[in-house]
N, C-alpha and C positions, 0 to 999 in steps of 0.2 A: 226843430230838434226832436218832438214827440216824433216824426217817422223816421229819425235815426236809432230810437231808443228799440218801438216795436221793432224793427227789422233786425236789431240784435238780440232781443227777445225772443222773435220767432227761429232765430239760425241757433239759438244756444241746443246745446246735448251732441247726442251721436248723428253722425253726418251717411245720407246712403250714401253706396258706392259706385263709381264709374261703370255705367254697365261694357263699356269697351277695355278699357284698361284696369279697374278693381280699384282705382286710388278712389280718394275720398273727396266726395264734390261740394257744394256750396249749401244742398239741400239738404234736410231733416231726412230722419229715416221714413219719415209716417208720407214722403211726397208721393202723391200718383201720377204714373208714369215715366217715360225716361229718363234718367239721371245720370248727366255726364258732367267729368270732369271742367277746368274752364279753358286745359288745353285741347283736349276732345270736343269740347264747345267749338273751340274754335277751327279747326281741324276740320271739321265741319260744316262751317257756315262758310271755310274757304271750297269745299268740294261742292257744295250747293249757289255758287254764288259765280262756277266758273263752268257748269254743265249745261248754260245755253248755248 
């Protein structure tokens, strides 16, 4: 249960935004690097997963 706790510890405050669609994604503002949604997530990992 302690890594259920810290993980909503670390998600708690303002959330950054989607860098493709502006909605608000899973991570903190303070994350570095890209930050997508978890339907842009997924959106995603379907265009990468079908480009061989």
């Amino acid at each position: 249960m302690d890594a259920t706790t810290d993980s909503t510890d670390s998600c708690a405050g303002p959330f950054a935004e989607c860098v493709l669609c502006r909605e608000p994604t899973e991570y903190p503002e303070s994350y570095k690097g890209v930050t997508l949604c978890p339907v842009c997530e997924w959106h995603e990992a379907q265009r990468t997963a079908c480009s061989g």
